[in-house]
C-alpha positions in Angstrom: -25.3 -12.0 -1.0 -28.2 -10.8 0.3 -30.2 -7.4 -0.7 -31.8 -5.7 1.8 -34.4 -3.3 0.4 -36.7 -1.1 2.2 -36.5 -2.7 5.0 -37.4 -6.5 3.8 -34.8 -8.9 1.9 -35.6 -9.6 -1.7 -34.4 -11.4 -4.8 -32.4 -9.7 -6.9 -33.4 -9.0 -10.4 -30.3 -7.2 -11.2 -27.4 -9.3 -13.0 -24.0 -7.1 -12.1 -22.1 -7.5 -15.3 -19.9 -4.5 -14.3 -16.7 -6.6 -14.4 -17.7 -8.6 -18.1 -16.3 -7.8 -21.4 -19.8 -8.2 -23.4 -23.7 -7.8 -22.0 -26.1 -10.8 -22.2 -28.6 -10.3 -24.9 -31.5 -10.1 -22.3 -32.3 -9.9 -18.4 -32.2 -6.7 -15.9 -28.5 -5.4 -15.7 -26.6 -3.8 -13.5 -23.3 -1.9 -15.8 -20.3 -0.5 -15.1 -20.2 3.5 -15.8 -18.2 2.9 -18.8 -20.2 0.0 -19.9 -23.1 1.9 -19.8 -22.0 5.2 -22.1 -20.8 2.9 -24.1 -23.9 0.8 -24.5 -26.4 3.9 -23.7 -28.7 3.8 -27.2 -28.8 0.1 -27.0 -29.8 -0.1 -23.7 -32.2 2.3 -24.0 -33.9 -0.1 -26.8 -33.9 -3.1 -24.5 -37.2 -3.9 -22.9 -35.2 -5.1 -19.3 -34.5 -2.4 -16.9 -31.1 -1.7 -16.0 -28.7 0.3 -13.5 -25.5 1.4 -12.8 -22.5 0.6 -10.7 -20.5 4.0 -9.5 -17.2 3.8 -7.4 -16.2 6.4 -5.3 -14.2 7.9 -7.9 -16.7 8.2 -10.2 -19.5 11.2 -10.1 -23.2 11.2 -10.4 -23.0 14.3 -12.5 -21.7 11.6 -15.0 -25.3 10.3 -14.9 -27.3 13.2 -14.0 -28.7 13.4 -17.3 -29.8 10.2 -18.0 -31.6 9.2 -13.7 -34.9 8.8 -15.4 -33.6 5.5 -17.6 -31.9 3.9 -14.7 -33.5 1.8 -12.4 -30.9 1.3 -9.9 -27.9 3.1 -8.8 -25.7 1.1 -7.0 -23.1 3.2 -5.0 -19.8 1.6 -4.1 -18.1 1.0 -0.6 -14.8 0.3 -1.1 -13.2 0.7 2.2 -14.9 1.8 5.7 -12.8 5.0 5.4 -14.1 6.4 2.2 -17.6 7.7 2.4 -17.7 9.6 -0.3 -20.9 7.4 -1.7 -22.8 9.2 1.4 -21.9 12.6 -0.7 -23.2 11.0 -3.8 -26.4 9.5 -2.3 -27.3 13.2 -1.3 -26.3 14.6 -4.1 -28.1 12.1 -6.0 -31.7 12.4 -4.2 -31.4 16.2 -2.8 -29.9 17.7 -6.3 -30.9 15.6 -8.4 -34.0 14.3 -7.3 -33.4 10.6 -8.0 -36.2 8.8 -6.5 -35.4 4.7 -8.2 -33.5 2.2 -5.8 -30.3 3.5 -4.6 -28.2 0.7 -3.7 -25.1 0.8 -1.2 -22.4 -1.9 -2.3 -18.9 -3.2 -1.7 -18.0 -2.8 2.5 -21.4 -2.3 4.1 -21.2 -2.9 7.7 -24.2 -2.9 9.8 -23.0 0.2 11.6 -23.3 2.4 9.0 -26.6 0.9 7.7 -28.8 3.8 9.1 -26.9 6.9 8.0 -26.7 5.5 4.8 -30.5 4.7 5.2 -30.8 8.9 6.1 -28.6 9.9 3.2 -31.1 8.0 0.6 -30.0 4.5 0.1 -33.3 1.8 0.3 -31.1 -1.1 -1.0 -28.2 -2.5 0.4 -25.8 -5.1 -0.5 -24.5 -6.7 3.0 -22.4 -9.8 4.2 -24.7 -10.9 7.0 -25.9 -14.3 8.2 -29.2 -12.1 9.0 -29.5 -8.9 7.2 -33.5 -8.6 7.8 -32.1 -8.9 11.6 -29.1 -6.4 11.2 -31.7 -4.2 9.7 -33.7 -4.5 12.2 -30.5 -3.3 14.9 -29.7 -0.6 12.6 -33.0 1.0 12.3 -33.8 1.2 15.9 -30.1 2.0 17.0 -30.8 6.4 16.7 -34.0 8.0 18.1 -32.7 11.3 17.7 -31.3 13.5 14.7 -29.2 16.4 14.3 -29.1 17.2 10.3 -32.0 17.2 8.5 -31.9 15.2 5.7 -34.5 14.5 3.0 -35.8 11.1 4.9 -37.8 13.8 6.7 -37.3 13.1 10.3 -37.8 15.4 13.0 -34.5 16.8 14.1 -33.6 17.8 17.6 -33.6 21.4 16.7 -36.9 20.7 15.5 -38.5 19.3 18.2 -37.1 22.2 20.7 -39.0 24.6 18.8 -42.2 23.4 18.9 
């Protein structure tokens, strides 16, 4: 699958190992929440970045301690219907000022590829024949806001007062 970050597609370094039973003794790893406090002091000795996978029943204040050791947050999608990962991406760059790759994953539809954009993702996980071109749809599908987010775009509200 292709991952759609910041606008371009790249490789990804990140090896999801959120569903193993034991880690690989090197490489860039992305880890389960459980895998991860379980592993935290070792992990924090090896020399290869690593991340972590949250469902949408799993809070960032279970990370908030520990952002600045984790290169990647991947928030998951499970269904259309549940957004609470657009709650955690705010939470996650507003509160807690989170500024590595935040990563949406699971059901990403190219619809909802720009709010997720204005809530804080950069990296997205998406079933697409042509993500760069999905991207491309998604970006340039709203030319006006109403909430101000922390992407920093003018709002309407904004824009009437000046």
């Amino acid at each position: 699958m292709p991952l759609l970050k910041n606008g371009t597609l790249e490789n990804d370094p990140f090896i999801d190992v959120s569903g193993e039973d034991t880690l690989p003794a090197s490489g860039s790893l992305l880890l389960s929440l459980a895998q991860w406090q379980a592993h935290k002091d070792e992990l924090a000795a090896r020399p290869d970045a690593f991340g972590v996978v949250l469902r949408s029943d799993e809070k960032p204040e279970n990370i908030a301690d520990s952002l600045d050791q984790l290169a990647v947050i991947a928030l998951d999608f499970p269904a259309f219907g549940d957004g609470r990962a657009y709650s955690y991406a705010r939470l996650l760059r507003d509160q807690y000022g989170y500024k590595g790759e935040l990563r949406a994953v699971g059901d990403v539809l190219l619809e909802q590829l720009h709010f997720m954009h204005r809530v804080g993702f950069n990296a997205f996980q998406i079933k697409s024949g042509d993500a760069l071109k999905d991207w491309e749809i998604a970006a340039a599908d709203v030319s006006v806001w109403y909430q101000p987010t922390g992407d920093g775009r003018t709002t309407v509200l904004q824009k009437r007062h000046k």
